[in-house]
N, C-alpha and C positions, 0 to 999 in steps of 0.2 A: 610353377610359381615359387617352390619351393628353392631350388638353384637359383632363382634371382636373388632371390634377398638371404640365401644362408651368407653368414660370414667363418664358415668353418674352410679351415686350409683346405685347397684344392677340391673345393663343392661350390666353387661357386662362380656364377657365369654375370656377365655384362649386357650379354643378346644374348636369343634365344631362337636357332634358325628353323622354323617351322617348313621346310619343303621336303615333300617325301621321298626318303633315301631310295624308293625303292620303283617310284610311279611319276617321278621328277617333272617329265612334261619336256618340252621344249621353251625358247634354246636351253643346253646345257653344254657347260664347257668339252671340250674334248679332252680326254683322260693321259697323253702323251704329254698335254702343256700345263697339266696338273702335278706332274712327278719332278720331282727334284735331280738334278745333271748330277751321277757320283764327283763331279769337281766342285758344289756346290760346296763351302764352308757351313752353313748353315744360319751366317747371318740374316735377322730379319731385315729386309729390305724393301722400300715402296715400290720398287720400281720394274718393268722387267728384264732379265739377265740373257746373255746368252755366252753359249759356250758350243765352243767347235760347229756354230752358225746353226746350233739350235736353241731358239727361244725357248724360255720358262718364264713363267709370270707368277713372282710367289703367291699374289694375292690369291690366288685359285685353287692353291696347295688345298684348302680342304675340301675340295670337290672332288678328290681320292674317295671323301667318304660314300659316296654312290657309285663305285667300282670297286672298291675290296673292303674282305671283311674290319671285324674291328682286330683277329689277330692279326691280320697281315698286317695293319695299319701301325700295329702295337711291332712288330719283330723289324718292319724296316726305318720306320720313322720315329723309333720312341722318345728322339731329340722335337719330336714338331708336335707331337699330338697325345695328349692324357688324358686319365677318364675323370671327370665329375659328375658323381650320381650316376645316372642310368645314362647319360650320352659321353658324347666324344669333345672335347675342348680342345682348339687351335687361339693361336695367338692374332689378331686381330690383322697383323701384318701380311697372315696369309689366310686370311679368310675375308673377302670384301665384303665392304657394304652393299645390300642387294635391296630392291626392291620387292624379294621375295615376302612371304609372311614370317613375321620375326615377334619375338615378345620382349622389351624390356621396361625399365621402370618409367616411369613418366618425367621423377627429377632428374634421372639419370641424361635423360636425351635432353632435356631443357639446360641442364649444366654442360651439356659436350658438343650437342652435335644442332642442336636449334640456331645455333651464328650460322653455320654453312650451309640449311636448306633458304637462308634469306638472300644468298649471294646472288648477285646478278648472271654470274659467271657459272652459275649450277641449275640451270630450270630445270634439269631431272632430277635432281638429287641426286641418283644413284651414281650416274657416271660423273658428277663431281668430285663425292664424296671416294670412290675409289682409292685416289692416289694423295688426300688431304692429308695432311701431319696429322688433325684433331682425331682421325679416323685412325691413321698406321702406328703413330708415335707413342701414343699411352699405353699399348699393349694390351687393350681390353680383351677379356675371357670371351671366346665364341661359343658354345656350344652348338653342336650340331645335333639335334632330335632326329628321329626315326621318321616325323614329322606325317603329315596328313593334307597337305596343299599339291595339288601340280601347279606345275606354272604355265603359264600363257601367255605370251608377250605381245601384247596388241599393236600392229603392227609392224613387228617384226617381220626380218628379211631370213629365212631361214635357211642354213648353211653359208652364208656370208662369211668373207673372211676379214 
């Protein structure tokens, strides 16, 4: 609670990703299309890139954080990912919107993100909201918690590509 609403430099987060770094559940992304191509410049971008005909898709960049620690994450990426508080903060561009369990403020979703769950063009939410400007463009604070949810996806197809 206390990361949402601090406004001290670099403590403070937008969301708040509650899925457990450690007990995640199924699906979760696969860790190869989470890393970033050493050709990558580092710009944030919605979209996904490829390079030498291997895909990356930034927005998944922090789903490292369920695959290496926080020094690893800190020695290779310290352009993508810093601490606020007790978690790990990505830039919004490469952390998707998820339908996972997430916490943020109530005016804050009402101000940003309440036009594109009414879209005709988004009946999940999630996978509209993915590649949205309102979502990639502002650069909001992600933070990633140690968290305490698995995920379940009902319905899902599991290993699909």
């Amino acid at each position: 609670k206390n990361l949402l609403l601090s406004s001290a430099n670099g403590s403070r987060a937008d969301v708040v990703h509650l899925r457990s770094r450690w007990n995640p559940g199924r699906p979760i992304s696969e860790k190869h299309i989470c890393i970033p191509p050493q050709e990558d410049n580092g710009e944030f971008t919605m979209y996904p890139k490829y390079f030498g005909g291997r895909r990356w898709d930034p927005r998944l960049f922090c789903n490292l954080y369920r695959f290496m620690n926080d020094d690893e994450l800190f020695l290779q990426y310290s352009s993508r990912v810093w601490r606020c508080s007790d978690m790990l903060c990505f830039d919004s561009a490469q952390c998707a919107w998820t339908n996972n369990p997430s916490v943020f403020r109530k005016q804050w979703y009402l101000d940003t993100l309440y036009e594109i769950s009414k879209q005709e063009n988004n009946p999940t939410f999630e996978g509209g909201t993915y590649y949205s400007p309102e979502w990639i463009l502002p650069h909001w604070v992600i933070a990633q918690s140690d968290g305490f949810f698995k995920h379940h996806e009902i319905g899902e197809v599991f290993g699909r590509r």
